[in-house]
Backbone as a ProteinNet text record, in pm:
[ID]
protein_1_A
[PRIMARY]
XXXXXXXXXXXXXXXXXXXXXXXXXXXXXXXXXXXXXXXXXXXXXXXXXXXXXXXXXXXXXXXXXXXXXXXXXXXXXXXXXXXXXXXXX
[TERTIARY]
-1385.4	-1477.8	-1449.5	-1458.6	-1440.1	-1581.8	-1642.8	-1725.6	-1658.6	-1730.7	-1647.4	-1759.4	-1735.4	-1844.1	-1753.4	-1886.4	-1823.3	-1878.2	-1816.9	-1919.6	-1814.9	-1839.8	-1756.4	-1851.3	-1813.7	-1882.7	-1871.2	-1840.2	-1770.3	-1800.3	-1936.3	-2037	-1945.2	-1823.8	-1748.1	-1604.2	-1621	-1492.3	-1554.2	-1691.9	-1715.6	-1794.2	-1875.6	-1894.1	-1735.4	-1599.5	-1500.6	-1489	-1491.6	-1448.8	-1583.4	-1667.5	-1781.3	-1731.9	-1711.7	-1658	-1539.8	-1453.1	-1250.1	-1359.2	-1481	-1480.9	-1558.5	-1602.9	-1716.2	-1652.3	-1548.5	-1479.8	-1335.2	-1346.9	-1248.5	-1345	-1442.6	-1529	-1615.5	-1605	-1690	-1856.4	-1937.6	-2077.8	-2163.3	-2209.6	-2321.1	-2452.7	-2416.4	-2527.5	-2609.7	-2560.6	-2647.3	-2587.1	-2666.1	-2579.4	-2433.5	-2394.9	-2242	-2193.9	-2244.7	-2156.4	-2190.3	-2039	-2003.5	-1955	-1975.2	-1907.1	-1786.5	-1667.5	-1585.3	-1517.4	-1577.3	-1525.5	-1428	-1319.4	-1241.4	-1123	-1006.5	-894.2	-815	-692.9	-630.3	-546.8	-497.9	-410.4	-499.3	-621.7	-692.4	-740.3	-791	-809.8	-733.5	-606.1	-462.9	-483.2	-469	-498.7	-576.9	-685.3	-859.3	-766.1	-732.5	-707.5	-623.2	-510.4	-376.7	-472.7	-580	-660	-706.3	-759.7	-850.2	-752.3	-624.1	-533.7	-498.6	-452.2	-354.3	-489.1	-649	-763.8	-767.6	-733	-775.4	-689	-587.5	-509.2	-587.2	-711	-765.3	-881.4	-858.3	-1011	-1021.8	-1082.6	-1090.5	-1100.4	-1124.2	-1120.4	-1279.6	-1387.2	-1508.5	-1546.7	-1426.2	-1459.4	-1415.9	-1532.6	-1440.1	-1464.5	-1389.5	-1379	-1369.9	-1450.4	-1460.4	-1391.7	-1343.4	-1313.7	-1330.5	-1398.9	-1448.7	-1387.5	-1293.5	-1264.1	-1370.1	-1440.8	-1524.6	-1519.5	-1564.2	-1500.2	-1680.8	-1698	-1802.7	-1891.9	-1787.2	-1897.3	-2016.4	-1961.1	-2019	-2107.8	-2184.3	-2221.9	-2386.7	-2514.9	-2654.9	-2707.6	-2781.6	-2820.6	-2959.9	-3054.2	-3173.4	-3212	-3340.2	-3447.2	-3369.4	-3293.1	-3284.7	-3116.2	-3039.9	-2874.5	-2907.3	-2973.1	-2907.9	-2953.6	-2973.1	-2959.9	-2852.5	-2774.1	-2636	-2515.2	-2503.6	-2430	-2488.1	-2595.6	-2627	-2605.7	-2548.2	-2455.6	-2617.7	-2580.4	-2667.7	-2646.7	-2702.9	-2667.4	-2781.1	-2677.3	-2788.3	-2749.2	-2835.9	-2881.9	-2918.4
-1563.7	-1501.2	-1351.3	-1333.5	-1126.4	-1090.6	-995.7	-875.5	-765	-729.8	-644	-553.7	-385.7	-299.7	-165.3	-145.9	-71.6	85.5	199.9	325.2	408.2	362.8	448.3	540.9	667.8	736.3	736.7	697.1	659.7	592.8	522.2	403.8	332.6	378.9	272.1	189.1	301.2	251.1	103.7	140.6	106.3	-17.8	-49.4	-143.6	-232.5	-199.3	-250.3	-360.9	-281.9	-314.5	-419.4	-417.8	-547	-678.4	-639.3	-761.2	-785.9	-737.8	-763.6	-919.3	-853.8	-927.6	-1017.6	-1045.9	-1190.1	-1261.4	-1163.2	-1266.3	-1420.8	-1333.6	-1395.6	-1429.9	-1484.9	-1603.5	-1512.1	-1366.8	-1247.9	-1350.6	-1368.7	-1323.2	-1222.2	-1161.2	-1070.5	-1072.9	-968.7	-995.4	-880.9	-776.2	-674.4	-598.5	-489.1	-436.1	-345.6	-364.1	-300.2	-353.4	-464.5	-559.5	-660.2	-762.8	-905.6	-989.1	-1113.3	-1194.8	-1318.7	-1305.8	-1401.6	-1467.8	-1630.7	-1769.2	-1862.9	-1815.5	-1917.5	-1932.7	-1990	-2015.8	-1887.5	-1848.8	-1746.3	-1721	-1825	-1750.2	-1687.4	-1741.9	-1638.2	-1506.8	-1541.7	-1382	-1284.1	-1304.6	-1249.2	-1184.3	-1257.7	-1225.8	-1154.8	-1172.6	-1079.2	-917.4	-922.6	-809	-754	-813	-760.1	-685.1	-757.9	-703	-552.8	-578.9	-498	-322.8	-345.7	-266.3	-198	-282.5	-231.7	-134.9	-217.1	-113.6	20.2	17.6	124.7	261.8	255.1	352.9	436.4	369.2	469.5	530.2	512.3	562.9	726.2	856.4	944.3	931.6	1054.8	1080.8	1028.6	1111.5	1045.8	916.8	805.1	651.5	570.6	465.8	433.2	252.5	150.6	58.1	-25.6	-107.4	-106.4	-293.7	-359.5	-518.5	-544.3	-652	-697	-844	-899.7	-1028.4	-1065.7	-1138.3	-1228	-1377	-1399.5	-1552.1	-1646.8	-1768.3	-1784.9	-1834.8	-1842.4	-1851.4	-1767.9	-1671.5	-1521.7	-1461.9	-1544.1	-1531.3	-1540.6	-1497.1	-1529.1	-1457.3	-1579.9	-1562.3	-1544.5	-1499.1	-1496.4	-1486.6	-1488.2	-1506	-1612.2	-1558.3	-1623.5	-1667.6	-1560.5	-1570.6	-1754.2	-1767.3	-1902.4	-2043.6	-2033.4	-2118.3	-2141	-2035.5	-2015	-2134.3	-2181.7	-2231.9	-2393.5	-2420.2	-2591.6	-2664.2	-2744.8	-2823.4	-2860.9	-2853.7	-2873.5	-2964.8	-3087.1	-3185	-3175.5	-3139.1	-3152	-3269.8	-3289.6	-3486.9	-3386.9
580.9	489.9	486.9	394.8	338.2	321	364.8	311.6	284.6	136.7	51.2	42.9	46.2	64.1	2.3	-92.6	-224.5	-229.9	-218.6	-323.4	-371.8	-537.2	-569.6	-706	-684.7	-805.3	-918.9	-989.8	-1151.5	-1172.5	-1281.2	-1306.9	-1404.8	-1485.4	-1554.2	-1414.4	-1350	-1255.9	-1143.5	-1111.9	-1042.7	-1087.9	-1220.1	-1330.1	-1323.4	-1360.9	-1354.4	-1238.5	-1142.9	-1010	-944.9	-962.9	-953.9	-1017.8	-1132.7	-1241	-1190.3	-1121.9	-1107.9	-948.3	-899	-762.2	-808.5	-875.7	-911.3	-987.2	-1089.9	-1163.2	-1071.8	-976.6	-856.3	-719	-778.2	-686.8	-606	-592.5	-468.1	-528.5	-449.4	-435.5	-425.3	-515.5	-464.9	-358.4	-242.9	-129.3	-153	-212.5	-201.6	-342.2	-398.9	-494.1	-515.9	-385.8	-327.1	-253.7	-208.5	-119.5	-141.9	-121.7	-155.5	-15.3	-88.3	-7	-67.4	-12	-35.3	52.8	24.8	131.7	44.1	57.6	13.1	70.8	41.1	75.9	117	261.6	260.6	143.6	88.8	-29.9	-121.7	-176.5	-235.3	-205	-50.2	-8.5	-7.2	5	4.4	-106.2	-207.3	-365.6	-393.2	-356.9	-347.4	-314.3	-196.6	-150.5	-198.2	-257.8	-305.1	-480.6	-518.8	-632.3	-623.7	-464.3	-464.9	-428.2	-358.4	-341.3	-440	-562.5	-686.6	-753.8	-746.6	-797.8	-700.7	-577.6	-510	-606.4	-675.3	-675.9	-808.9	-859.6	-942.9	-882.1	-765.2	-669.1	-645.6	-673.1	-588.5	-504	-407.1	-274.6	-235	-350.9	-278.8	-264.6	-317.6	-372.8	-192.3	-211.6	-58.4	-98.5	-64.1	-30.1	143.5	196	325.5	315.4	369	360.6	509.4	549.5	656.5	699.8	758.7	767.2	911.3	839.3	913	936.4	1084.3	1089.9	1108.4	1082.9	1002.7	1194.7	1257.9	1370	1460	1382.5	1409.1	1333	1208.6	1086.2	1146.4	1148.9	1176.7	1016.8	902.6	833.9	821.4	714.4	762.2	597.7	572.8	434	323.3	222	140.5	129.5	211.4	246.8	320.7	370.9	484.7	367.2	244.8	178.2	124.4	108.5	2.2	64.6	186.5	263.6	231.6	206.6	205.8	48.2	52.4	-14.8	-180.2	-288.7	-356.7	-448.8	-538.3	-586.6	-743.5	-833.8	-1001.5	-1036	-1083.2	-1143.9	-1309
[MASK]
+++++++++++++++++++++++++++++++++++++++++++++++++++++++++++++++++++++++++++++++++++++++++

């Protein structure tokens, strides 16, 4: 799993860069940080995304990526639903 943790000052750069991570499966946990559980070749990908975006970043822009492993994970309020399997009829 990736946590992705965002501040960048430029409301079109940073509008961009939300959409580049949801459009490639990220979750929104908070309004600057994500979460992405999927396959390493995707994360690879995720990151190799999120690299080629860094190069329009100023100096005050920061990107943080967190590889997290899920045994280490303690959820709480409305996050520890996101994980149980759901079935539409």
């Amino acid at each position: 799993m990736l946590i992705i943790s965002y501040d960048i000052s430029n409301d079109k750069l940073r509008d961009k860069f939300s959409k580049v991570l949801r459009k490639n499966g990220a979750i929104r946990l908070q309004y600057s940080v994500y979460e992405f559980n999927n396959t390493n070749r995707l994360k690879e990908r995720l990151k190799l995304l999120i690299d080629h975006f860094s190069k329009q970043f100023t100096g005050a822009d920061s990107v943080v990526v967190f590889e997290v492993q899920d045994s280490h994970i303690i959820k709480y309020g409305n996050a520890i639903h996101r994980d149980k399997d759901m079935i539409f009829i």
